[in-house]
N, C-alpha and C positions, 0 to 999 in steps of 0.2 A: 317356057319363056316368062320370067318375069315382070311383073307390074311398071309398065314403062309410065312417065307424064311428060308432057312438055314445057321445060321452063326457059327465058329467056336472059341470057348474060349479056352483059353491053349489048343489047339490042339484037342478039343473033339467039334464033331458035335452037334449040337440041334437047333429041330424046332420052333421058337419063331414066336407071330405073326408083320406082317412086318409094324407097326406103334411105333414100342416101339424103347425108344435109346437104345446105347448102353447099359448103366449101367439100366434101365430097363428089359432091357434083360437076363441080367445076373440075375437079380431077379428073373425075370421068370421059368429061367432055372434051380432056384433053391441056388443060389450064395448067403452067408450074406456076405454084402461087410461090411469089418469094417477098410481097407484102400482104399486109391485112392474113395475117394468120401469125400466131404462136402457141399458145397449150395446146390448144383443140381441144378443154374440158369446160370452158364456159369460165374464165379468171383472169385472163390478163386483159382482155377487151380489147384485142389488136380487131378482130374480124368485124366490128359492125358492119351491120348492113341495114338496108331501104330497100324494103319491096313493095309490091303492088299485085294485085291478083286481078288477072284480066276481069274486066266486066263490073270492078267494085270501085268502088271513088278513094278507098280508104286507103291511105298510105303509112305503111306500119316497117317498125325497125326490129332489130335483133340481132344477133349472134350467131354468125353462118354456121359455126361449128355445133351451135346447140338445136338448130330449125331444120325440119324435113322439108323438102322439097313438095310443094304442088302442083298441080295442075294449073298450068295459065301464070304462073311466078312469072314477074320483070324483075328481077335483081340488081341494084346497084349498093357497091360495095361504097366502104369509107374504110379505107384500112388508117386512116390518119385525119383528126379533124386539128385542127391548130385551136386549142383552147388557150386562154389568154393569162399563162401565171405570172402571178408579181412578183417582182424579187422583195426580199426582205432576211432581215438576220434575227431568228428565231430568240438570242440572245436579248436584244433589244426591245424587242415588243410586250406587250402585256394582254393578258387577255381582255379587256376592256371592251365597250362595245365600239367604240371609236376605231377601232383597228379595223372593223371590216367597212367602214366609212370611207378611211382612210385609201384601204389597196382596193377596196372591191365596189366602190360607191354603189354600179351596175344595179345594185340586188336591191336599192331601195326605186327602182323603173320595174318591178315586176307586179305585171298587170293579174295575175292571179289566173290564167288561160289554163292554166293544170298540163301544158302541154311538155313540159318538162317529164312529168309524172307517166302518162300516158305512153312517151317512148324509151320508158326506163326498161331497158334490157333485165334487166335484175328486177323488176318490180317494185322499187324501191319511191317512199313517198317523198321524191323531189324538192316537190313547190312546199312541205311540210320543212324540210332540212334549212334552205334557204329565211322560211320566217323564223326558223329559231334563230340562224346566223344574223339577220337582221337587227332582232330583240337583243342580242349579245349572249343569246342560251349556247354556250360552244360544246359545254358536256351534252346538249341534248343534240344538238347538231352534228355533233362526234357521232350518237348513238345511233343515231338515224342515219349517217352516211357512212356506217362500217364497213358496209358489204358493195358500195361502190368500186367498179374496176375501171372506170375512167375512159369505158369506148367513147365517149362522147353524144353521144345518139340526142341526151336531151341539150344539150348546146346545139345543135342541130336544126331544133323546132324551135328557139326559144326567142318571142320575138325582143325581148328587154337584152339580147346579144349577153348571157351571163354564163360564165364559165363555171355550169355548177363542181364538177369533179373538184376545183381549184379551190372553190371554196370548202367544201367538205375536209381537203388536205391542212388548209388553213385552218378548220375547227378541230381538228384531231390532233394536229401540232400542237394547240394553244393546250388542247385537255392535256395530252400524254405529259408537255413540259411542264405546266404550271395548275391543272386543278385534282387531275386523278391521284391518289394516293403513291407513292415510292413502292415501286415492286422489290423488294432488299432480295429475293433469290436471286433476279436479274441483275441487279447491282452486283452481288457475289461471282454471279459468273463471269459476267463481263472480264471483272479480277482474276479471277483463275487464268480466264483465256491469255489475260494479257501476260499473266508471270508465266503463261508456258504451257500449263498443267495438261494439253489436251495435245501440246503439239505431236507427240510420240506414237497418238492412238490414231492420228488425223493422217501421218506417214503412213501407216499400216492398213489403212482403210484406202489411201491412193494409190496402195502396191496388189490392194485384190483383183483379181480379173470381171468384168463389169456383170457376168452372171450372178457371180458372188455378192455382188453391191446390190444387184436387183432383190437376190434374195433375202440378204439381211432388212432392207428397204420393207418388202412386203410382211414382214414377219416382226417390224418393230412396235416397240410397246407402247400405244396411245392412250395420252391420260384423257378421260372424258370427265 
């Protein structure tokens, strides 16, 4: 018999055993998840979640897909947090500091609580991204929020109400359109794609049978 623990989903107990994640668990227990789940490798940030570990004060977030299950877990999911983006035509704006003034005023109310930081799924330094977006640093704001997947988790805890994900999108827009360097192979290809060049190989790869895809897929050549 395997290692069983008791965790708790919407407030109802059950015995899962203690190697399965979260969202495994909930399989387990019976659950068709048909929100708050998509890869299941830890990347698109559909699954956050807020747990609680019977007995501890401390309430901490994650990614069901990436966290094992413990003994005494209260689980509550967030499969969708409404983060607050602005509209705006990328065309029009400039990187300026006045631009995060403008759509995101929010981010100069941040009391410095690190609580952004703290429920960053990713580990990612938050409250760090946010003062460069402030100062108008957007390349360094870029750099800092690359590996953001936008569960929401630290919008979540954050009491100055700021939609960090958003803003991070907003500092990476500004870099990729108007400070980072012109990728000219990206420009090329873009071109290619569009006179055609690729449409023939792109037929032939939609007519292979899906073992064939997996295999070519696993065995393709990564530039590191």
């Amino acid at each position: 018999m395997e290692n069983m623990v008791n965790v708790y989903f919407f407030g109802k107990k059950y015995s899962v055993p203690a190697d399965l994640t979260i969202m495994t668990a909930m399989e387990y227990a019976g659950y068709t998840l048909k929100r708050g789940c998509g890869c299941r490798h830890g990347f698109c940030g559909a699954c956050a979640t807020i747990y609680r570990i019977k007995g501890k004060n401390e309430l901490k977030t994650c990614l069901a897909c990436q966290t094992q299950v413990e003994e005494g877990m209260y689980v509550a999911t967030v499969p969708f947090f409404p983060t607050d983006k602005r509209t705006y035509d990328i065309e029009d704006i400039k990187p300026e500091q006045r631009i995060m003034m403008d759509l995101y005023p929010e981010i100069y109310s941040c009391i410095g609580c690190n609580a952004c930081t703290k429920a960053c799924t990713q580990d990612l330094n938050v409250m760090q991204y946010i003062a460069y977006a402030q100062r108008g640093e957007f390349e360094k704001c870029a750099e800092e929020s690359f590996d953001c997947i936008g569960c929401g988790c630290c919008s979540v805890r954050c009491p100055a109400e700021i939609s960090h994900p958003m803003v991070g999108v907003l500092a990476r827009r500004l870099t990729g359109k108007y400070i980072a360097p012109e990728s000219k192979h990206l420009t090329e290809r873009v071109e290619e794609i569009h006179h055609g060049d690729y449409d023939q190989l792109i037929e032939q790869i939609m007519q292979k049978p899906i073992e064939e895809m997996q295999e070519l897929y696993n065995n393709r050549e990564i530039e590191k």
